[in-house]
C-alpha positions in Angstrom: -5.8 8.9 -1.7 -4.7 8.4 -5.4 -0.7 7.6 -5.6 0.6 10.5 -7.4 -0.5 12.3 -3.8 1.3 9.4 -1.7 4.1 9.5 -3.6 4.5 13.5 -2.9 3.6 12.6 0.8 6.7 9.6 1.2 9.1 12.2 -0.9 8.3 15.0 1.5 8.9 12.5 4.7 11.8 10.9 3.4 13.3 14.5 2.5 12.4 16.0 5.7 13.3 13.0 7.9 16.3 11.7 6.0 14.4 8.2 6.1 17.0 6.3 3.4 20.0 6.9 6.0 18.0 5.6 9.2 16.7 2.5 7.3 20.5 1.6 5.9 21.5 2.4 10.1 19.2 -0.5 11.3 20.7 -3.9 12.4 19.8 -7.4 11.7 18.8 -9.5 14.7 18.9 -12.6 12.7 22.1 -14.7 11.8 20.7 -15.9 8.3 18.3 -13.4 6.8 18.2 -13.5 2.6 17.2 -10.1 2.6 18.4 -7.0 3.8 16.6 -5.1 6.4 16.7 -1.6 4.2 14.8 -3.6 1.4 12.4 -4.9 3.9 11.8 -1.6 5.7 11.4 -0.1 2.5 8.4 -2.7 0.8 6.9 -1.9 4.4 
C-alpha cells in the first residue's frame, strides 16, 4: 500500500466518519498526562 493511497483512505474515513470531532470528545483517565488524548489518538 504506497501512502499517497493511505492518505486518500484516512481522508475518506475521517470525512465520512467525522473522526477529528470524536477524537477531541474523548476524556482523559489520567490526572497528569503531558499529552493530549486527540494528539495521541491521532499518531495512533
Amino acid at each position: 500500500m504506497n501512502k499517497s493511497y493511505l492518505k486518500q483512505m484516512l481522508t475518506y474515513f475521517s470525512k465520512v466518519y467525522h473522526l477529528g470531532e470524536k477524537i477531541n470528545t474523548l476524556n482523559k483517565k489520567r490526572v497528569k498526562s503531558p499529552f493530549e488524548i486527540s494528539t495521541i489518538t491521532f499518531v495512533v
